[in-house]
C-alpha positions in Angstrom: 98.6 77.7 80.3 99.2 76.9 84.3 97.0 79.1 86.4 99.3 80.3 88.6 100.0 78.8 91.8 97.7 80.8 94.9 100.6 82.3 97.6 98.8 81.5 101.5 99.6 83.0 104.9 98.3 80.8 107.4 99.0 82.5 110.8 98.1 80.3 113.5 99.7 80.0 117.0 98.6 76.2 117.8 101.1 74.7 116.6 99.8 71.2 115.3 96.6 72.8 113.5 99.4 75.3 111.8 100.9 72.7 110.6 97.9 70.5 109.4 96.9 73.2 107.1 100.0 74.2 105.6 100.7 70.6 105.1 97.2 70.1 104.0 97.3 73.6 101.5 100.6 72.6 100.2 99.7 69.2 99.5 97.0 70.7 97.0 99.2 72.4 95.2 99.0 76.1 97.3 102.0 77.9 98.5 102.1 78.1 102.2 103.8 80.4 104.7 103.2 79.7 108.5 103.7 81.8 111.3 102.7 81.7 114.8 101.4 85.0 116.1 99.7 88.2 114.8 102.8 90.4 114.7 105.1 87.9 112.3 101.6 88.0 110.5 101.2 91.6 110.1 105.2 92.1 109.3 104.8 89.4 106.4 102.0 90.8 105.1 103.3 94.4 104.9 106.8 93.1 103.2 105.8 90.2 101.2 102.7 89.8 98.4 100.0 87.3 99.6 96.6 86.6 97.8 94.9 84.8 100.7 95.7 85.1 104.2 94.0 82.7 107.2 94.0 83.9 110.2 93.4 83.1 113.4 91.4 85.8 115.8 93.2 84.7 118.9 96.9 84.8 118.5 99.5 86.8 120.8 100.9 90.1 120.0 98.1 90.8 117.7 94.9 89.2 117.2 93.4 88.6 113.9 91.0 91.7 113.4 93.9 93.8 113.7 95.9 92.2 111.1 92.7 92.2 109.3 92.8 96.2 109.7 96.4 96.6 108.5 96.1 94.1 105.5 92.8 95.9 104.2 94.6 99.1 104.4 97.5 97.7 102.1 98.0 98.6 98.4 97.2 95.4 97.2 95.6 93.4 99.9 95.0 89.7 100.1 91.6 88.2 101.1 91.0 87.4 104.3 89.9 84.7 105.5 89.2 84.5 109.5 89.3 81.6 111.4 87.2 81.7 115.2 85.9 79.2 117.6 82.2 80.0 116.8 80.9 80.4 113.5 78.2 83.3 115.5 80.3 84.6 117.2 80.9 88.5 117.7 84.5 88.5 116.4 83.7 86.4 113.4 80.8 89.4 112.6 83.0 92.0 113.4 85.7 90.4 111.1 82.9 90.7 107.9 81.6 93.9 108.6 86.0 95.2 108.5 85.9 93.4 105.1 87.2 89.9 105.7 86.3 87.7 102.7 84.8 85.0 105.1 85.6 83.0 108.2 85.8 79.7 109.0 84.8 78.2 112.5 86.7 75.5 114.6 86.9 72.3 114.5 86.7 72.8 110.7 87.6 70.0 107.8 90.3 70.8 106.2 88.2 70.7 102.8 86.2 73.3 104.0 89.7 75.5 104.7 90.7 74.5 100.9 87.7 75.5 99.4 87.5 79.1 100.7 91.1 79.7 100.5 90.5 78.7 96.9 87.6 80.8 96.2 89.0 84.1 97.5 92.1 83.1 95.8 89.6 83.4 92.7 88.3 86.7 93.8 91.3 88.4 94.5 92.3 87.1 90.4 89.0 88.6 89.3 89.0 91.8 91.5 93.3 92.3 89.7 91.4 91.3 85.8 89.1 93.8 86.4 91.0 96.6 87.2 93.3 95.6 84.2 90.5 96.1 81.9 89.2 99.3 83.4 92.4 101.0 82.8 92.7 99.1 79.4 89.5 101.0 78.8 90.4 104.3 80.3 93.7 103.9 77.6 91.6 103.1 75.3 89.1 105.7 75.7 92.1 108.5 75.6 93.3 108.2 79.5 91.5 111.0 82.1 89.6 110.2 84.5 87.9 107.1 85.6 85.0 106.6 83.6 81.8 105.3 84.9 81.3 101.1 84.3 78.1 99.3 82.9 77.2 99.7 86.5 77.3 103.0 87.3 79.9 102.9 89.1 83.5 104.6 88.4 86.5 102.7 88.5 88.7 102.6 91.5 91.8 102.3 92.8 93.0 97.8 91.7 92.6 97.2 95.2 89.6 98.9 95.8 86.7 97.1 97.8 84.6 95.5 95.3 81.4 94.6 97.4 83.1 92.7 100.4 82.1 89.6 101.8 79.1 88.6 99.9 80.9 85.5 98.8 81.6 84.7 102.7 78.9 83.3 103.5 78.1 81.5 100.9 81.6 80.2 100.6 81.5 78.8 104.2 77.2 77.9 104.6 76.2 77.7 101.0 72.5 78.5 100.6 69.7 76.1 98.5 70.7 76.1 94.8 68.5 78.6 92.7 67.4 78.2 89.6 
């Protein structure tokens, strides 16, 4: 069985680096949708189902955090992914502590993009297969309310914030293996 294919916006007002990673995504097998400013961003978002969206923090008509606002506060959001021009920077914090996935600084390699793209692609999949199995349990268990997890914690909502951007950094700076 095909996994299936990961669905990327890529919103990005520079025109040739927009078009170096959708070429470069779509060349790896993603499906790509590029647009050029934060508005056409956030309007996509709303209307259309995405599992990853890159986005840049400085585009016109809305910058990146507030797209990241209005796609966290979707029924099913995508992972974030922000993209800034310093890897310390304020925005690029600000952007993890509103619940981006990660963020990527420029110049970046275009490996680097596919690789995170890829892994919160795999987040988002694991955040949908374990919602499906909580309420598979809940059914099982005679519906009602959620029901506390292995963890302690009671099952929320499919989109639900699941721990945030613990991934982010390693996906971007991985740390020395453990073991």
């Amino acid at each position: 069985m095909t996994a299936p294919t990961l669905r990327v916006l890529v919103a990005e007002d520079e025109p040739h680096l927009g078009v170096l990673v959708e070429e470069c995504l779509r060349g790896r097998g993603l499906e790509v949708v590029l647009v050029r400013d934060g508005g056409e961003a956030a309007a996509r978002l709303a209307a259309e189902r995405y599992d990853v969206a890159l986005l840049d923090v400085q585009m016109p008509v809305a910058d990146g955090l507030v797209v990241l606002d209005g796609a966290r506060a979707l029924a099913d959001p995508p992972e974030v992914i922000v993209v800034t021009g310093n890897a310390a920077g304020h925005a690029a914090v600000e952007a993890l502590r509103r619940g981006a996935y990660a963020h990527v600084a420029k110049p970046y390699r275009m490996a680097e993009v596919e690789l995170v793209v890829r892994r919160a692609g795999e987040k988002r999949a694991l955040r949908a297969e374990v919602a499906a199995l909580r309420a598979e349990l809940r059914a099982l268990r005679g519906g009602g309310a959620a029901s506390p997890d292995a963890g302690g914690r009671s099952g929320g909502p499919a989109g639900g914030d699941d721990g945030g951007s613990e991934g982010a950094s390693h996906a971007v700076q991985p740390g020395p293996p453990t073991g």
